[in-house]
Backbone as ProteinMPNN parsed JSONL, in Angstrom:
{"seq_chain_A": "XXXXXXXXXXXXXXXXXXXXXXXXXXXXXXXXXXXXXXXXXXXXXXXXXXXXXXXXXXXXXXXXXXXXXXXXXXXXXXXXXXXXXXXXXXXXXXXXXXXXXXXXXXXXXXXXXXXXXXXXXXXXXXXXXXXXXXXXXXXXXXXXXXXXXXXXXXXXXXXXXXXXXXXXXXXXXXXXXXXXXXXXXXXXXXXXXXXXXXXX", "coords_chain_A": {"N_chain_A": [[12.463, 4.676, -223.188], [13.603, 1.585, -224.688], [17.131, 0.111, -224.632], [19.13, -0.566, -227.86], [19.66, -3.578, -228.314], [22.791, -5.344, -228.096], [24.904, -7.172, -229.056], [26.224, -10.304, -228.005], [29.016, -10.815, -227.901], [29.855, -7.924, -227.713], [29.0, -7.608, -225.572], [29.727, -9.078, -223.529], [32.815, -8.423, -223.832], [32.517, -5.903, -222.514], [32.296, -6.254, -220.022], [34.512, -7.787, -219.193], [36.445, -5.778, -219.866], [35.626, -3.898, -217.972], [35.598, -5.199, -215.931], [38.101, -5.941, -215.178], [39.27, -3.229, -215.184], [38.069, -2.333, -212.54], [39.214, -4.199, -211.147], [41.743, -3.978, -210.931], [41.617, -1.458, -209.837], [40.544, -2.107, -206.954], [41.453, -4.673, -206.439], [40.734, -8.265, -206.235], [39.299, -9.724, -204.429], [38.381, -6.884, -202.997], [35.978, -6.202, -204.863], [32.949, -6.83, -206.576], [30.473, -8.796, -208.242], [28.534, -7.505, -208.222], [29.135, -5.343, -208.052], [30.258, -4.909, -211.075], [28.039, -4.91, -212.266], [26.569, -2.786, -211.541], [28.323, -0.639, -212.479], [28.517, -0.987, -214.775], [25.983, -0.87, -215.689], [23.891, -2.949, -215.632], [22.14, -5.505, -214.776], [23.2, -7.918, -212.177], [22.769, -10.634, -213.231], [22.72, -10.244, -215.52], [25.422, -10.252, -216.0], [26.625, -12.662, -215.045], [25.241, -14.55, -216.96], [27.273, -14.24, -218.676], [29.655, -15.211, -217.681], [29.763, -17.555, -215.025], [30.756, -17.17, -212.287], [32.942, -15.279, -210.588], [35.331, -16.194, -210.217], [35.865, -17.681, -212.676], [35.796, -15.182, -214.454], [37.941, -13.449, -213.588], [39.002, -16.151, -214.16], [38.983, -15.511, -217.501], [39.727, -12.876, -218.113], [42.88, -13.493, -216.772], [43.654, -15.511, -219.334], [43.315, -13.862, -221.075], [45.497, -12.158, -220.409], [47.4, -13.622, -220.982], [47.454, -14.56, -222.833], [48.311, -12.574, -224.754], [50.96, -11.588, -223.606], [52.483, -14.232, -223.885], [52.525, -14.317, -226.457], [53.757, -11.995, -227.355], [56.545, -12.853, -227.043], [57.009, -15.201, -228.579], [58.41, -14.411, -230.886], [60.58, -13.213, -230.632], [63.881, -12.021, -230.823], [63.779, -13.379, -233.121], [66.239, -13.784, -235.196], [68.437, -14.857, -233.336], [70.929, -17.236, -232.999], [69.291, -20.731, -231.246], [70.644, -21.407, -228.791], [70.911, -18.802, -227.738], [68.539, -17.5, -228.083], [66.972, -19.096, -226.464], [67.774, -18.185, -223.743], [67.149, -15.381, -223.989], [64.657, -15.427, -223.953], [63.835, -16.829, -222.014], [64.884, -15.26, -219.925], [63.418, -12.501, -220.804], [60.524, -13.171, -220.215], [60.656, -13.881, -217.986], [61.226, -10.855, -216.595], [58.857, -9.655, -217.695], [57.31, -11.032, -215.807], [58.03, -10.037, -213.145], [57.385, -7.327, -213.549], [54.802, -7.413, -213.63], [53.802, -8.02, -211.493], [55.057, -5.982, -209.89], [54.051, -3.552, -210.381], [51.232, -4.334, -210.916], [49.749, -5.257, -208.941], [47.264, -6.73, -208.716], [47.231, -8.318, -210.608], [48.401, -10.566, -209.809], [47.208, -11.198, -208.009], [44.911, -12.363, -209.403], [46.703, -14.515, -210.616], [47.106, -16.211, -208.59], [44.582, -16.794, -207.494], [43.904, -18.16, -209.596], [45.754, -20.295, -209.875], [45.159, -21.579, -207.547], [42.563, -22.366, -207.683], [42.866, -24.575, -209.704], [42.137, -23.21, -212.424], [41.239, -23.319, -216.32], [42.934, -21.178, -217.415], [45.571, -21.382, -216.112], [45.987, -23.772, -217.268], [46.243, -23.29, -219.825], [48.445, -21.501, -219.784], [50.285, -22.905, -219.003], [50.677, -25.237, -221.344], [51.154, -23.283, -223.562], [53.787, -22.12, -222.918], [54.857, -24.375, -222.747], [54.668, -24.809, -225.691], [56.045, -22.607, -226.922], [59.355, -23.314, -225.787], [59.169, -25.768, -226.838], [59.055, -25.011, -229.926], [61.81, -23.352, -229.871], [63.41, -25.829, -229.155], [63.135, -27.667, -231.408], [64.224, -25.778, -233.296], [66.756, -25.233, -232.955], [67.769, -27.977, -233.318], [66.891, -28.184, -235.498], [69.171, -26.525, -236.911], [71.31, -28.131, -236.125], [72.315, -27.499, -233.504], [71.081, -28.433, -231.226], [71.412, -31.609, -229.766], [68.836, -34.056, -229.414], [66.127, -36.162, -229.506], [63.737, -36.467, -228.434], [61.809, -34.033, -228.852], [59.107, -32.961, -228.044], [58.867, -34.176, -225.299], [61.119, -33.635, -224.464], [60.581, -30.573, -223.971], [58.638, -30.437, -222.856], [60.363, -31.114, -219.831], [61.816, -29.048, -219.796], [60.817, -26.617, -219.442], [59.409, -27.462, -216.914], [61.887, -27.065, -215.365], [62.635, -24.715, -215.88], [60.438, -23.32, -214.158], [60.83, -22.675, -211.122], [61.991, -19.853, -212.611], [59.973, -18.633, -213.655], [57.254, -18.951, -212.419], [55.048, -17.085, -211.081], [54.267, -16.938, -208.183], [56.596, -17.978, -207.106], [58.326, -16.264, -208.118], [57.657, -13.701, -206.617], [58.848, -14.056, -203.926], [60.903, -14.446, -204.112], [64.971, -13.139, -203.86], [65.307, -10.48, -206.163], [68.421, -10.566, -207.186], [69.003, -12.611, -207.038], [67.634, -14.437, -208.167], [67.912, -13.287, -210.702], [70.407, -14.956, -211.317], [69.578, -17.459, -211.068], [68.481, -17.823, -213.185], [70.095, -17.237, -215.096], [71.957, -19.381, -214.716], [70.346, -22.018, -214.85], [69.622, -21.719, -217.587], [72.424, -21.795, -218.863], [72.71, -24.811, -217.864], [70.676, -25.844, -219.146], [71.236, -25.408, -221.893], [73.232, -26.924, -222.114], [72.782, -29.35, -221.726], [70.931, -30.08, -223.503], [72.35, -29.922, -226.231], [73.793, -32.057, -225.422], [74.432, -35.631, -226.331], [73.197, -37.099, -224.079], [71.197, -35.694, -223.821], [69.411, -37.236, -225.129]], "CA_chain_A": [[12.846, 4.093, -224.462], [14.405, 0.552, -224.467], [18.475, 0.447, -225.623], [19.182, -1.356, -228.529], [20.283, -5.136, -228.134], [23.63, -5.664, -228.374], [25.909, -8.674, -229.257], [27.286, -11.434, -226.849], [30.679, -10.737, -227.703], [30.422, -7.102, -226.864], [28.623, -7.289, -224.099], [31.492, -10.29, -222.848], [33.924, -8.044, -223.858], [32.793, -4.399, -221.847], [32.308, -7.06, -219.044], [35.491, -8.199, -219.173], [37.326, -4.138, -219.419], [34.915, -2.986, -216.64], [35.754, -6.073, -214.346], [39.48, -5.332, -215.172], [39.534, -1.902, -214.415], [37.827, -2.66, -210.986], [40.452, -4.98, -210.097], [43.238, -3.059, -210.81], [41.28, -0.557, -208.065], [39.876, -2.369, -205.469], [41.476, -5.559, -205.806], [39.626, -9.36, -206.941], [38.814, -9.6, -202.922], [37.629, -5.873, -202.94], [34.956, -6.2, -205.858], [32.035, -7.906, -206.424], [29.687, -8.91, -209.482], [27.465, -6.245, -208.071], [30.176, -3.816, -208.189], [30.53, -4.834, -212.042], [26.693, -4.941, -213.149], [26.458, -1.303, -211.002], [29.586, -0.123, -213.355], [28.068, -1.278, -216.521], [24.224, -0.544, -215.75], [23.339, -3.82, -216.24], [21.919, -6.613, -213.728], [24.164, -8.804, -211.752], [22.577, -11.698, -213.403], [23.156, -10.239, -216.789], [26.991, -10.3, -215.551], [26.501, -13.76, -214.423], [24.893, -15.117, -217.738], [28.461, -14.826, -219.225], [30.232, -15.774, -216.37], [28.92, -17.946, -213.932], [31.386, -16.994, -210.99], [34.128, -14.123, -210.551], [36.41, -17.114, -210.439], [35.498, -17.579, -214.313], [35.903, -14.023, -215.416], [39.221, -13.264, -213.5], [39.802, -17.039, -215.558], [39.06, -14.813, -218.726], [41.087, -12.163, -217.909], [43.847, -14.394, -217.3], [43.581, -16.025, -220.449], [43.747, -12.979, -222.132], [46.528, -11.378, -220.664], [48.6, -14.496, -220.618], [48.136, -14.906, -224.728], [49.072, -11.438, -225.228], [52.456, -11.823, -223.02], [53.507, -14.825, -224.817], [52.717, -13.418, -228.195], [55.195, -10.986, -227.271], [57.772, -13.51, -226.809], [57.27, -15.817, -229.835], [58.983, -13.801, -232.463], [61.545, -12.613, -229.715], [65.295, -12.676, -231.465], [64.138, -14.549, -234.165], [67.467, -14.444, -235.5], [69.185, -15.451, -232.855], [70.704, -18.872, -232.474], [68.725, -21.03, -230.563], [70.827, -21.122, -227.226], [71.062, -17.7, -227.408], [67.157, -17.317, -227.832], [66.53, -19.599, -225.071], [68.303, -17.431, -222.656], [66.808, -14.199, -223.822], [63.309, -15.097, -224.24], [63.376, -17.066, -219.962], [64.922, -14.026, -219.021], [62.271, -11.624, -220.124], [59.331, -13.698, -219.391], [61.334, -13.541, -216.462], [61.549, -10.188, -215.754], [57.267, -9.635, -217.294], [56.536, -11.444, -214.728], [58.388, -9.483, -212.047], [56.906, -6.067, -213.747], [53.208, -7.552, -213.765], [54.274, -8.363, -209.766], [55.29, -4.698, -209.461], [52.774, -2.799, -210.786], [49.919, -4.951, -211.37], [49.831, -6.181, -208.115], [45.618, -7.311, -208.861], [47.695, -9.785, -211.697], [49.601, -11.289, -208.776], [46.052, -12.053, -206.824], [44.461, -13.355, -209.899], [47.117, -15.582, -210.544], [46.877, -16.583, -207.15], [43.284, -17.565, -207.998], [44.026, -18.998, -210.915], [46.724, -21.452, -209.492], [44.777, -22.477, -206.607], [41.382, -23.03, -208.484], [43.044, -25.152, -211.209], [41.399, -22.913, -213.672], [41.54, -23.53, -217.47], [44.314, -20.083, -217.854], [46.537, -21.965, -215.528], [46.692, -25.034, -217.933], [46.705, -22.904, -220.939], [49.723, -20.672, -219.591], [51.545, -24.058, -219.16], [50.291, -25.283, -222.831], [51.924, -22.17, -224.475], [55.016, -22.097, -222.607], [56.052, -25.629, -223.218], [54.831, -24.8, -227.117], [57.458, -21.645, -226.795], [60.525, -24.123, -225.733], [59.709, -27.036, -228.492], [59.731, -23.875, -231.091], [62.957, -23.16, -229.538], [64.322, -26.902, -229.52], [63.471, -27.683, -232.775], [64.615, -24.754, -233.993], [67.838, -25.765, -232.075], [67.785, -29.378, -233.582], [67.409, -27.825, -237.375], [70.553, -25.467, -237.136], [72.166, -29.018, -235.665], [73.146, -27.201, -232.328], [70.651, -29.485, -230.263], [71.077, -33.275, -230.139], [67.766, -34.69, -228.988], [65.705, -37.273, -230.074], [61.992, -36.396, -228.189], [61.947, -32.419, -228.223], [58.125, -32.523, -227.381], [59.036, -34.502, -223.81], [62.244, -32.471, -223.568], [59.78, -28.93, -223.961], [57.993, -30.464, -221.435], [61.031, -31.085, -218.937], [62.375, -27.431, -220.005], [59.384, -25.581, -218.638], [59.144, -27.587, -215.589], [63.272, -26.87, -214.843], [62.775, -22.576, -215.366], [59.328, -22.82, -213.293], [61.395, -21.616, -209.998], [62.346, -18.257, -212.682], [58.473, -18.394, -214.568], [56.252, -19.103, -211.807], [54.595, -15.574, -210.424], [54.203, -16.982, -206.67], [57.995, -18.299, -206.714], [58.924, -15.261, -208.193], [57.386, -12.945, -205.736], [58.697, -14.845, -202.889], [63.057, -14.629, -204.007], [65.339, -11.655, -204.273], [65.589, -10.083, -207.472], [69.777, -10.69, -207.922], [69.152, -14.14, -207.139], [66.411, -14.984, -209.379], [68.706, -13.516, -212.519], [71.667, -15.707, -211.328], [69.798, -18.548, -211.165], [68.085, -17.669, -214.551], [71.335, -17.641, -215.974], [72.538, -20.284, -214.39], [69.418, -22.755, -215.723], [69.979, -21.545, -218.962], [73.124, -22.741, -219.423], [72.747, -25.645, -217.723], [69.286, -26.747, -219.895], [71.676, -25.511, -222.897], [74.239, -27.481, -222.427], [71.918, -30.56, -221.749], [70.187, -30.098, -225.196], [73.266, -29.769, -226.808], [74.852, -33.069, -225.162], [74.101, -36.883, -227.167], [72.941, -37.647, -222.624], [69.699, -35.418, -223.788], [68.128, -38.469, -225.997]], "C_chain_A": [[13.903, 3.01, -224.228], [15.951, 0.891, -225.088], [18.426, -0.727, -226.443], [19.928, -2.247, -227.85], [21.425, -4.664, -228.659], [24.409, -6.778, -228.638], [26.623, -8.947, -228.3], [28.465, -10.795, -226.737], [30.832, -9.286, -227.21], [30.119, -7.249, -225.713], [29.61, -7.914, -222.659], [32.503, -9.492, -222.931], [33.968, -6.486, -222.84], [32.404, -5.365, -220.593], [33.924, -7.079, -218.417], [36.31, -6.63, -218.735], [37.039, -3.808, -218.195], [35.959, -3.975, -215.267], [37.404, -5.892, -213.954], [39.917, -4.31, -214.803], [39.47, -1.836, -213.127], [38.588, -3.535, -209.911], [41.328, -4.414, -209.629], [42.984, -2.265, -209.72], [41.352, -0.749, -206.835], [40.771, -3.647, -205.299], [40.433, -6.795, -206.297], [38.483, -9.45, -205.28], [37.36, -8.449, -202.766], [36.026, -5.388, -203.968], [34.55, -7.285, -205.754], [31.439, -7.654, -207.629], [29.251, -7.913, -209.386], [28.078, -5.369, -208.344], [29.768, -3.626, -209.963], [29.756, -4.76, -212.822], [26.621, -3.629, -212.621], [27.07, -0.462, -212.573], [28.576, 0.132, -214.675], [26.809, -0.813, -216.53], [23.575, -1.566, -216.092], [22.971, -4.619, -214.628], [23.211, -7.478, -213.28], [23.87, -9.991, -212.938], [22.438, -11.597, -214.728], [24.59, -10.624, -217.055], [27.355, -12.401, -215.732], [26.057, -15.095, -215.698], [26.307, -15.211, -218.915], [29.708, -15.079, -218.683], [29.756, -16.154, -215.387], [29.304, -17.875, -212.763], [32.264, -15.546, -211.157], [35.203, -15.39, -210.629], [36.639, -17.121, -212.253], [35.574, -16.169, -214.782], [36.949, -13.521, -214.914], [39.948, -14.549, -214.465], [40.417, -16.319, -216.79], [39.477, -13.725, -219.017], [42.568, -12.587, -217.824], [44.74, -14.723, -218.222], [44.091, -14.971, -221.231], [44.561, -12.128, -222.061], [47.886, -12.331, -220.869], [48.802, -14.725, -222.437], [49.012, -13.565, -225.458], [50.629, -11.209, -224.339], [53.221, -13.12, -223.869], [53.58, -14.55, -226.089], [53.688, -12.949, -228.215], [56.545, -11.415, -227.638], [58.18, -14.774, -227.887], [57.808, -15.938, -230.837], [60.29, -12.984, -231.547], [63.1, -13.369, -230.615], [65.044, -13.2, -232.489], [65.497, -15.087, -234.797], [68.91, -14.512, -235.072], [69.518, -16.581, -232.357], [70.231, -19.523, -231.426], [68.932, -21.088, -228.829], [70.627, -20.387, -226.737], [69.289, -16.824, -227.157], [66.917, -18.068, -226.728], [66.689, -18.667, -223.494], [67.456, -15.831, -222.249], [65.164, -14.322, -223.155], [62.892, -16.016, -222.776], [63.531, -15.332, -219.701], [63.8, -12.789, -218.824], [61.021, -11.639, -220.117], [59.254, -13.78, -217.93], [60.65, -12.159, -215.832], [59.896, -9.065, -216.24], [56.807, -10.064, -216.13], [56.358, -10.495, -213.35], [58.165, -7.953, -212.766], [55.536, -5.992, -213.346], [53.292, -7.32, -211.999], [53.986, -6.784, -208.822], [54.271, -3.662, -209.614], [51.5, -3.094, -211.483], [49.435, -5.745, -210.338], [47.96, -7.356, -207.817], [45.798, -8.402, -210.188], [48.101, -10.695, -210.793], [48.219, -11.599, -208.311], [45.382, -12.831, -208.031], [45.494, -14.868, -210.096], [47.537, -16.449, -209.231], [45.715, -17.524, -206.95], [43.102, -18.521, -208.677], [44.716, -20.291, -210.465], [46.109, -22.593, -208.089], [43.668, -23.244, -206.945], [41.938, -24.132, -209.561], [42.353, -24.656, -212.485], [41.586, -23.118, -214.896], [42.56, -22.266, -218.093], [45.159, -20.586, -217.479], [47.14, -22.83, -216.656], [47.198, -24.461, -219.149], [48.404, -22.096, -220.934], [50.585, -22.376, -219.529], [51.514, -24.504, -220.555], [51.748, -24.771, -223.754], [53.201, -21.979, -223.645], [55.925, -23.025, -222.751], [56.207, -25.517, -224.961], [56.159, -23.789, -227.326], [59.133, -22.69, -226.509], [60.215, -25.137, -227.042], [59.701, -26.17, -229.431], [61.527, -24.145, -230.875], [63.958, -24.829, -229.789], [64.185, -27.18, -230.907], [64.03, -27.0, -233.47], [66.692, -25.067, -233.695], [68.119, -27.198, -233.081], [67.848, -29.017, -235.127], [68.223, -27.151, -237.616], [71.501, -26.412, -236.86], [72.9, -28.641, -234.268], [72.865, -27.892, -231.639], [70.753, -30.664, -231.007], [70.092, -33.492, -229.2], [66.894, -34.848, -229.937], [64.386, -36.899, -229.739], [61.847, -35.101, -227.748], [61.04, -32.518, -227.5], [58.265, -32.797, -225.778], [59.869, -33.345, -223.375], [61.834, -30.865, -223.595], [59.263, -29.151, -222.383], [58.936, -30.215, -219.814], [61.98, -29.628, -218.971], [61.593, -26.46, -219.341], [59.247, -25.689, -217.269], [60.9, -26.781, -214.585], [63.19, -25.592, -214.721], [61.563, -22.239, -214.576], [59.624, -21.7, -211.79], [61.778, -20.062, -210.562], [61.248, -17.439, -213.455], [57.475, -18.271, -213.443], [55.99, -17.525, -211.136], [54.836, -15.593, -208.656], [55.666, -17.03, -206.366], [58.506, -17.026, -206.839], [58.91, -13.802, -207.103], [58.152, -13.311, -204.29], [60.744, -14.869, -202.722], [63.315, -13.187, -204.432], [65.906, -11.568, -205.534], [67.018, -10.517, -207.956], [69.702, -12.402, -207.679], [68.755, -15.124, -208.103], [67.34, -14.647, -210.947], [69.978, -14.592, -212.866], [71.022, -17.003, -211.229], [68.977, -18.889, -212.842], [69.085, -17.878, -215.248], [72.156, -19.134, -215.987], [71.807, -21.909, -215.29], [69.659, -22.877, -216.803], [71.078, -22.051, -219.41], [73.572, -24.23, -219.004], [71.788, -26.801, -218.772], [70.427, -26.6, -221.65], [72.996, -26.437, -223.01], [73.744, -28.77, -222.45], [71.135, -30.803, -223.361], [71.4, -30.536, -226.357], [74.522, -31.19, -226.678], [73.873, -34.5, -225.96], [73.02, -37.08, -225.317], [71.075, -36.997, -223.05], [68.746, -36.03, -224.785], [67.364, -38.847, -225.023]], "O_chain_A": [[14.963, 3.308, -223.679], [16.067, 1.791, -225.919], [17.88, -1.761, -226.06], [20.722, -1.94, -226.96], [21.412, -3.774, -229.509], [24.131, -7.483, -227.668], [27.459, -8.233, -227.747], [28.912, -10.294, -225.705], [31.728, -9.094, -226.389], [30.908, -7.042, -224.791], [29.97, -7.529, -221.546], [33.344, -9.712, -222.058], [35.023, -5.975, -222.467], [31.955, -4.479, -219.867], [34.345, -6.5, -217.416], [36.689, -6.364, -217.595], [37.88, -3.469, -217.362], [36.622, -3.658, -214.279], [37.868, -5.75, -212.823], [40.925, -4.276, -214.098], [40.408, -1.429, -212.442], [38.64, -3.624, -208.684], [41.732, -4.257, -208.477], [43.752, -2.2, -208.761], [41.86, -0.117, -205.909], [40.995, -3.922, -204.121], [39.343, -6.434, -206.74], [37.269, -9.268, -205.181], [36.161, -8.659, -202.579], [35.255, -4.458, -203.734], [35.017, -8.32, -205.279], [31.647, -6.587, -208.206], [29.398, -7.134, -210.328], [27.559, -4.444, -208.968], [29.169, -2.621, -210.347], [30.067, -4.584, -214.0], [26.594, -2.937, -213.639], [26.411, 0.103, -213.446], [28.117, 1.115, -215.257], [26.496, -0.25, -217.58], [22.625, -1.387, -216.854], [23.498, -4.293, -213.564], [24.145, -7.656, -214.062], [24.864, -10.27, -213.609], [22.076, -12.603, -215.338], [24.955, -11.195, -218.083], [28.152, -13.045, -216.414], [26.38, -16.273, -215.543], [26.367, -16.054, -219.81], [30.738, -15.132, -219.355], [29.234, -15.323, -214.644], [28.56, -18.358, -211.909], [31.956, -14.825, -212.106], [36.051, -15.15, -211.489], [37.555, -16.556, -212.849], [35.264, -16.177, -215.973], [37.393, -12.784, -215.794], [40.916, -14.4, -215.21], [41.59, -16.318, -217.163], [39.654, -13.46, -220.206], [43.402, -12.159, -218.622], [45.954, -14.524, -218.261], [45.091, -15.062, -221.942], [44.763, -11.322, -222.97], [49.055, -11.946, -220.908], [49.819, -14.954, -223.091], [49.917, -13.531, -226.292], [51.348, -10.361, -224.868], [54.328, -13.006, -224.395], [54.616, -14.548, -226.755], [54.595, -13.299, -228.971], [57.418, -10.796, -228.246], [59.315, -15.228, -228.025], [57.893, -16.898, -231.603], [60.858, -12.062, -232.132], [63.364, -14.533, -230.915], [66.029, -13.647, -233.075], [65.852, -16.258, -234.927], [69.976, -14.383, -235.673], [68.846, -17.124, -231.481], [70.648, -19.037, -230.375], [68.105, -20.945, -227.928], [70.226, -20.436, -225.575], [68.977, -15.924, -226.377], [66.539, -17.345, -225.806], [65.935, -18.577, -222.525], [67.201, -15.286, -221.175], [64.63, -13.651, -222.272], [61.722, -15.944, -222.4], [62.689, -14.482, -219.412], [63.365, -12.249, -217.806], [60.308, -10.637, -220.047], [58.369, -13.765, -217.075], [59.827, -12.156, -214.916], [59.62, -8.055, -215.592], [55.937, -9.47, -215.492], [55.348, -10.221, -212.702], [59.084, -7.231, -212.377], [55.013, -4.99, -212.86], [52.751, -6.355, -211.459], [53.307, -6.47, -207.844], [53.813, -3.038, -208.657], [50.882, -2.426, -212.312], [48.797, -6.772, -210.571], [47.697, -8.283, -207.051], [44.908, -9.1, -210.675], [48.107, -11.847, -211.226], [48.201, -12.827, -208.232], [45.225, -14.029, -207.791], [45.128, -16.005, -209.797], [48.391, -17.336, -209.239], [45.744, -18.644, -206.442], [42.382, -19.508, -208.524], [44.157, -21.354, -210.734], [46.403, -23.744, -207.767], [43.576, -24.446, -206.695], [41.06, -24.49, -210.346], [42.033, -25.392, -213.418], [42.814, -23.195, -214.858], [42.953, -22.409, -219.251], [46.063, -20.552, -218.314], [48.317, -22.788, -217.013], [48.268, -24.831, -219.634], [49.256, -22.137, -221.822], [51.542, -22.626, -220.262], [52.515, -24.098, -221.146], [52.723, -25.313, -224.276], [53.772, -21.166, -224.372], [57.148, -22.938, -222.853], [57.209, -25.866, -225.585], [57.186, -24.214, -227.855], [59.991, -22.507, -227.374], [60.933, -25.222, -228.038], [60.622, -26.491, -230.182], [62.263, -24.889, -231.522], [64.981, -24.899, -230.47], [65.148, -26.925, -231.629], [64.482, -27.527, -234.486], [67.578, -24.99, -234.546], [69.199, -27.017, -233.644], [68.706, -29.478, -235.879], [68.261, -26.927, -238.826], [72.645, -26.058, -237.145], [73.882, -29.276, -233.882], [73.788, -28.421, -231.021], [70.457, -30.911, -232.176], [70.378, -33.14, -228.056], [66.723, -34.133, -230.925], [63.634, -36.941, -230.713], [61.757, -34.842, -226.548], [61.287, -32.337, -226.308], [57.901, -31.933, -224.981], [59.686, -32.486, -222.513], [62.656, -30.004, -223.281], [59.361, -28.529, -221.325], [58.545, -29.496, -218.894], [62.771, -29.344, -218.072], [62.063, -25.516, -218.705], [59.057, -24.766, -216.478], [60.921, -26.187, -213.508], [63.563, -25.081, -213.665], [61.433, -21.064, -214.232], [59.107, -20.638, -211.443], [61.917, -19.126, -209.776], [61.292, -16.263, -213.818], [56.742, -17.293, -213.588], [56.976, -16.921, -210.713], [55.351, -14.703, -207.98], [56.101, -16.278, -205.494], [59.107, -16.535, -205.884], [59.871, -13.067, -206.871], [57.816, -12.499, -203.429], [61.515, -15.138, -201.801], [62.593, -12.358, -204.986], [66.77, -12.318, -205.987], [67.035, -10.877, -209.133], [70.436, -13.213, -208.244], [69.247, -16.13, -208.615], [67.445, -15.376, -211.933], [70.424, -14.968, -213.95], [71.846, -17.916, -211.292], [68.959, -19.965, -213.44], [69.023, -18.761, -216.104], [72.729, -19.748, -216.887], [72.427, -22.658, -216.044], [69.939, -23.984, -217.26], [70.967, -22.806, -220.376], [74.505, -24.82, -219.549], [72.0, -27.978, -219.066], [70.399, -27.53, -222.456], [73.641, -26.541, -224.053], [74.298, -29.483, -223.287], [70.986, -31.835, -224.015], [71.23, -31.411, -227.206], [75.55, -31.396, -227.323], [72.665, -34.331, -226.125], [71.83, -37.219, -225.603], [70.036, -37.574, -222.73], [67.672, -35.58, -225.183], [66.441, -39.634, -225.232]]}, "name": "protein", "num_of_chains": 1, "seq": "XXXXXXXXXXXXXXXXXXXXXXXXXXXXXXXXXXXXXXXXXXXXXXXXXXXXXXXXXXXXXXXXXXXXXXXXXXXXXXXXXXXXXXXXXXXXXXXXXXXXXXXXXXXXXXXXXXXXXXXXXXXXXXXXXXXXXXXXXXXXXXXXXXXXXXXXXXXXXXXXXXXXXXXXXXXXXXXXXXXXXXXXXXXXXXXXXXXXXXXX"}
């Protein structure tokens, strides 16, 4: 007896759990499509018809754990003044990162993947992290604490300046008391730059 048809989106979406679970196990290295059409009971090349690589469905994993981490951090403090949000909301994107690191260590190889492929999660995680700082400057600029004139550039040059305390590879790579001192340190250096007439 045939199984009923199901819909794209689930079938994309118990794709997606299965291939996730199997990472977290084996590893992106240690698994294979086959592993993930086995799992599911389905053909490789059913796998394959909504992802055309494993590169592309660790992408879409990615993607979808990177919107649900900054979600998190969007509504972080709201009502705390903007310097003071700036500080909180590096630090514990900061210190997600260095949890995902710790016990997700099959997040640490995709984004590994991700960064070397130029995949479309890569660009989006940069996207939404510079949108997270121009929140923050404007928000900064309508309370009158920031003086600047082109937030959207200066989001942009904000993101690139905390990359050494955002980036997953950098982060893996320095020791933990260093990485908060220079988190702190950034922070009030980018806040005092926002805050000076020099950041027009």
């Amino acid at each position: 007896m045939r199984r009923p048809r199901r819909k794209a989106e689930e079938t994309r979406e118990d794709i997606l759990a299965t291939a996730e679970a199997l990472f977290r196990e084996k590893g992106i290295s240690g698994c294979s499509i086959a592993d993930i059409a086995h799992a599911l009971q389905m053909s490789p090349a059913n796998v394959f018809k909504h992802f055309h690589s494993k590169a592309a469905l660790a992408d879409a994993i990615c993607e979808r754990h990177i919107d649900l981490m900054i979600g998190r951090f969007g509504t972080l403090d709201a009502s705390a003044p903007a310097p003071e949000r700036l500080c909180i909301v590096v630090r514990k994107l900061m210190e997600a990162h260095l949890k995902d690191i710790r016990e997700n260590p099959y997040l640490f190889e995709l984004i590994l993947l991700m960064s070397e492929a130029n995949l479309p999660s890569g660009r989006h995680y940069k996207q939404l992290i510079e949108a997270l700082f121009l929140d923050l400057i404007r928000e900064g600029i309508e309370s009158g604490v920031y003086d600047v004139s082109d937030p959207e550039t200066l989001s942009r040059h904000v993101a690139s300046a905390f990359a050494s305390v955002l980036h997953p590879i950098l982060l893996a790579k320095t020791d933990i008391e260093e990485l908060h001192d220079r988190c702190d340190g950034l922070a009030r250096l980018i806040n005092a730059a926002l805050q000076s007439s020099l950041a027009k």
